[in-house]
N, C-alpha and C positions, 0 to 999 in steps of 0.2 A: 694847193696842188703841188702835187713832189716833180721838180725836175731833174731829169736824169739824164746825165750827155753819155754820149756813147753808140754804137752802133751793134747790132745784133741780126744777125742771117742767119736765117731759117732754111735748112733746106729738104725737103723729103725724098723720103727713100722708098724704094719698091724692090723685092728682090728678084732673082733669076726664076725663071719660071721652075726649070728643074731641083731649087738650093730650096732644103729646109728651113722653115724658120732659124732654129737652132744654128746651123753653120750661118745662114747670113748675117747673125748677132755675131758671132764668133768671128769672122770673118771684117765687119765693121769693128769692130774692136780692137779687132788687133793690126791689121794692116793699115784701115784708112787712119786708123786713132794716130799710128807715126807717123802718116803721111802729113794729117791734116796739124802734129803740133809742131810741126818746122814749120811752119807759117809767120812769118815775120809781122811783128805787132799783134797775135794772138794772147786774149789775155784771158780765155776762157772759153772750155769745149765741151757740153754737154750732148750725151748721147740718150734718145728715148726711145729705145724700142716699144711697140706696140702691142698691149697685152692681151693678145690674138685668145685669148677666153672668157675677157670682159667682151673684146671690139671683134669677132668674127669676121665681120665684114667690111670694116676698112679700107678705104681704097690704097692705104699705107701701109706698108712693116715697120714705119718708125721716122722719127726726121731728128736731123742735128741742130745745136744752135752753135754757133761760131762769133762772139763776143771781141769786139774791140773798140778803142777808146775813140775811134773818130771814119765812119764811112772813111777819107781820108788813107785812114791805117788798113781799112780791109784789103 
């Protein structure tokens, strides 16, 4: 078995009832993406928006994961 240290936070995402899909990717992209890489001890930020014509019905528009070397660091 692989052990891997590290910590990893997941967190999802729902948008404005009024916001397009389209703008809330857009809008997650480019606003929170600088917000969230001044994060001090961030060593990795994955965005996945949700592919709203596989998944319809999802209760998500997408979730981030936010990567650091130790819960500690988060």
């Amino acid at each position: 078995m692989l052990l891997v240290k590290g910590f990893k936070h997941v967190g999802f995402l729902t948008r404005k009832k009024d916001q397009s899909f389209e703008d809330f990717v857009k809008y997650w992209d480019e606003v929170h993406t600088a917000i969230t890489l001044r994060l001090p001890g961030l060593k990795s930020y994955v965005l996945n928006p949700i592919d709203r014509e596989k998944y319809p019905d999802s209760p998500v528009d997408g979730f981030s994961e936010l990567w650091f070397d130790s819960l500690d660091d988060a």
